[in-house]
N, C-alpha and C positions, 0 to 999 in steps of 0.2 A: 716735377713741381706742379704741373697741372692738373694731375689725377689725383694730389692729395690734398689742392685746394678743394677741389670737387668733391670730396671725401666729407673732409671739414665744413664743406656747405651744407651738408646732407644731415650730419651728424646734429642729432636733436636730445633734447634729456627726458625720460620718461613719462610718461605722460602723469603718472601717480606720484610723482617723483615731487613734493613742494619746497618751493624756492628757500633757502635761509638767506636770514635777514644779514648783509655785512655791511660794516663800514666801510671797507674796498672791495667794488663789485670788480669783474672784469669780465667783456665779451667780445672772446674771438668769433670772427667773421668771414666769410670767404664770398665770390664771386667772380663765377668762370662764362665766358660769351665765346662759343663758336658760331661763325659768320663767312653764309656763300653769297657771292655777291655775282649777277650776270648785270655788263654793262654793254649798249653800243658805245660806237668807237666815238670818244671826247672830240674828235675835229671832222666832225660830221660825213666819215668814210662808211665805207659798207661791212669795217670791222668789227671786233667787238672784243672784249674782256671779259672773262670768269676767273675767281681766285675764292682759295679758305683762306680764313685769318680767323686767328683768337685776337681780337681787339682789347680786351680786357682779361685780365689773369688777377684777381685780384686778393692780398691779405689785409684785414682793419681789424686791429686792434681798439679797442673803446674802455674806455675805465672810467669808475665815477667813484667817487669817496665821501658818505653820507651825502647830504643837497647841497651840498657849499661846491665843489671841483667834480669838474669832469675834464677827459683827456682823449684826443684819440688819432692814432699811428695809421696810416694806410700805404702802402707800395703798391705797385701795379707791374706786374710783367706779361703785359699784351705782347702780343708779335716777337715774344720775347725777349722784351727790353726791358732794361729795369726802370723805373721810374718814382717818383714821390709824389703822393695825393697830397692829403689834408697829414696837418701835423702840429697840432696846437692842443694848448690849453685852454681850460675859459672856466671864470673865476663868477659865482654868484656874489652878487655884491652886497646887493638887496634884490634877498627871494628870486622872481626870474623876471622881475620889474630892471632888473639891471645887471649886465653882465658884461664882463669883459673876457674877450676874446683875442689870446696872444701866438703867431707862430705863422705855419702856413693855411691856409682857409681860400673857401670861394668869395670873390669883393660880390657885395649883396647887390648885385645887378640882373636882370631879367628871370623871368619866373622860372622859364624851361629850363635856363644853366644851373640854378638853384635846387631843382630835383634832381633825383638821385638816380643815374645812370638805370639802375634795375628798374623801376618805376615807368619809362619812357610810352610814351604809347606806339610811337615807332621805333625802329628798330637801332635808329639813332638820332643825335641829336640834327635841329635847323643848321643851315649850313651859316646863317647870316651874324649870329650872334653873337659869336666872338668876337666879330668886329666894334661892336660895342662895348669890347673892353670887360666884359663878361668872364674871366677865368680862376685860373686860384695863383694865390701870389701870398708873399711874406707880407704881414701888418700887425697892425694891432687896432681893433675893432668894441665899439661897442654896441648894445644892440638888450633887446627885451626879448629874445626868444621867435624863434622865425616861423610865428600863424601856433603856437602853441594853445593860444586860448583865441576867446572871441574878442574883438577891439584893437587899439591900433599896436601897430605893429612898427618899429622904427632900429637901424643899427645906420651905423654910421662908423669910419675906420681912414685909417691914413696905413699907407700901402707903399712898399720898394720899388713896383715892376721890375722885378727881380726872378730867376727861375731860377734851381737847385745849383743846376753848374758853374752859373755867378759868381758863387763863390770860390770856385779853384781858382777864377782867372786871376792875372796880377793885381787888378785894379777891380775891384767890384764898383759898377756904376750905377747908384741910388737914386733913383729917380722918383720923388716923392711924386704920390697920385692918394688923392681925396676921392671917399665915394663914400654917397648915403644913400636911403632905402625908406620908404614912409608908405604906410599902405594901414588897410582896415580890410580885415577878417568878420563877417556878421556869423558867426556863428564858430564853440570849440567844436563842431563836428564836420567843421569844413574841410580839413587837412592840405592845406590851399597851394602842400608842394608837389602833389600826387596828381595826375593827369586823368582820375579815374573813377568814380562814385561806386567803387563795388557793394559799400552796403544798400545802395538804391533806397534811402530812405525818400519822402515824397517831403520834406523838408527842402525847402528854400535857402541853398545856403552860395553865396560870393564874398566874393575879394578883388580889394583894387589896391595897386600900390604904383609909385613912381619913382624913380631910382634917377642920381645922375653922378658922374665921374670925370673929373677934373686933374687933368697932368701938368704938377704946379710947376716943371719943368720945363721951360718955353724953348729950352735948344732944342735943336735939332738934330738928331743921332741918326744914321742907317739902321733901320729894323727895328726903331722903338717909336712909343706913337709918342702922339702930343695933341694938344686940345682938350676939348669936352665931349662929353657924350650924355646922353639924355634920355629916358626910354621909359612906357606905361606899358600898364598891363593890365588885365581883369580876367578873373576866372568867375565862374557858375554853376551850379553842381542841384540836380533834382533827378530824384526816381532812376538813377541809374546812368542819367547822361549828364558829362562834362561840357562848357562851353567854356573857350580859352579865345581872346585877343590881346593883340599889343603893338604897340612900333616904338618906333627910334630913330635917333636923331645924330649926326657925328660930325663936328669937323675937326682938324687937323691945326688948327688957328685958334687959337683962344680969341683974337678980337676977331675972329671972320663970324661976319652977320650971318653970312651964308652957309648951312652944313653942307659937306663935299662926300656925306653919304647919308640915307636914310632907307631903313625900312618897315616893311611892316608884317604882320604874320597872324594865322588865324590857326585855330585847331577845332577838332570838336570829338566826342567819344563816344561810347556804349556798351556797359557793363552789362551784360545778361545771364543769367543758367550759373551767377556765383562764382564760374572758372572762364571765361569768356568775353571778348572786348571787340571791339571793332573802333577804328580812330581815322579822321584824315585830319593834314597839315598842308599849311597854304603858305608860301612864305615868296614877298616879291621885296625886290630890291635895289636901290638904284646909287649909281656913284662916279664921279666924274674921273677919279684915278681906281685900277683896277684891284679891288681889296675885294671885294665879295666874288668868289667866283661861280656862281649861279645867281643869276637873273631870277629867276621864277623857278619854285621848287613845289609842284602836288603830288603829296603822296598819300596812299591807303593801306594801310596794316588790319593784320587778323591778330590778335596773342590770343592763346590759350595758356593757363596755368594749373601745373599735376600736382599731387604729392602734396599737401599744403603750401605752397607757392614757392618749392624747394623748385623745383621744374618748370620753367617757361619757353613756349614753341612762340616763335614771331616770324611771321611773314609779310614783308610790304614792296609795292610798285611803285615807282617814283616817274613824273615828267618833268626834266628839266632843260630849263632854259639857259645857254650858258650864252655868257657875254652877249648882251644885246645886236653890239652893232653885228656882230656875225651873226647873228641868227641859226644859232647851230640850235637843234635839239635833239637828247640825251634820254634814252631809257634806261631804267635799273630794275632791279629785281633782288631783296634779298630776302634770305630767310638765316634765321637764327638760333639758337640753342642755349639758352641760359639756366645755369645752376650754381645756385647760392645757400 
């Protein structure tokens, strides 16, 4: 299974070869992540951790049918598990001034959860940001296109927090969650979900958006959230270097004044020599019950990318801070292997 994702990632159509024009297009997709990972030991011994993982195995399917419908299927068998991505439809309503978006999707929250796993500038994602309610879940979403052109930018969706096996149990339990997305792109050559300015143009180009999400469900369940969450962001993009900020805001209380977590995160990159990057991430966090686990996370990545961006090498260091009041900290190391 994994040698013929890989295959399929590789697999290009000739270069002389031009597109015909259909009314049902269809693009398979592929995306395979081998990953070493060296850690010291998580409760501050003189131990430590090394392991491979394939974290991601992945098949996407993507369909469009002239400019009115697009579709697109994706599964995942990382560490080989089977699992479900994205899996919806999304209906142009009007042109791409309006679309609706039905099935499973990302809730349009935080910029980093919003880019596309291959894209990342390290080797994985912030540890902090799911906590904000950031993931993908069943809804039904509307939205203008996410940084497509220049101007603003806005989706908006009412959501299950629900995952795939939800539904075998006896009882699926629906827990309506709201979330919207409002932000402004200066420029269509910002690409405002890519972590990365490879074309280094010397153009000036950002993006600011602010997202929040709301669990209109005020019980209280074991293992499901409740509350609001709240969180900005701004990206920046000239000559070859990306500048990324943001934080966020959480409590567990709809009427609590007070958020019972917040964080905040910084990043920054550099595209050079066309196949070459260099990035660090900053991300610190704070919370009175124990949901984030990393305090403070600095990391610095190398990526190199082969083959026209079929082949990507990623290396990065991490220091982290786990749980404050222990004052434990945590070295990592990983490097990685991706082909798509």
């Amino acid at each position: 299974m994994i040698v013929s994702l890989a295959v399929l990632a590789l697999a290009a159509p000739p270069a002389d070869e031009a597109p015909k024009k259909k009314r049902l297009q269809l693009e398979p997709a592929g995306l395979l992540q081998v990953r070493y990972t060296y850690r010291t030991d998580q409760n501050g011994n003189d131990g430590q951790t090394d392991a491979f993982e394939v974290p991601r195995a992945r098949f996407i399917f993507k369909g469009a049918f002239e400019k009115r419908l697009d579709f697109e299927l994706g599964v995942d068998f990382g560490n080989f598990e089977l699992s479900l991505l994205d899996a919806y439809a999304n209906v142009r309503a009007y042109k791409r001034h309006l679309q609706v978006r039905a099935g499973r999707m990302k809730r349009p929250l935080v910029r980093e959860r919003l880019q596309s796993a291959k894209n990342l500038g390290e080797v994985d994602r912030a540890p902090a940001g799911k906590d904000l309610g950031a993931r993908r879940d069943f809804g039904l979403m509307l939205h203008n296109g996410f940084g497509d052109e220049a101007g603003i930018e806005w989706a908006a969706g009412i959501f299950a927090d629900l995952e795939p096996l939800d539904f075998a149990a006896e009882e699926t339990d629906f827990r309506p969650v709201a979330a919207a997305r409002l932000g402004w792109n200066s420029s269509d050559e910002l690409d405002p979900y890519v972590p990365w300015d490879r074309e280094a143009t010397s153009k000036v180009r950002y993006g600011l958006a602010a997202a929040t999400l709301i669990m209109l469900d005020t019980d209280v369940v074991p293992d499901r959230d409740t509350g609001w969450r709240f969180e900005g962001d701004a990206v920046l993009k000239v000559a070859g270097a990306t500048l990324g900020a943001g934080g966020g805001l959480s409590s567990a209380d709809l009427d609590g004044a007070e958020p019972a977590f917040w964080t905040a995160f910084g990043m920054a990159s550099y595209a050079f020599l066309d196949d070459y990057g260099v990035s660090v991430r900053y991300t610190h966090a704070r919370t009175e019950a124990t949901r984030a686990l990393v305090d403070n996370e600095l990391t610095v990545a190398l990526s190199a990318w082969f083959f026209h961006d079929h082949l990507r090498l990623q290396v990065d260091g991490s220091w982290l801070d786990l749980e404050s009041d222990t004052a434990n900290n945590d070295f990592r190391v990983r490097a990685q292997l991706q082909v798509q």
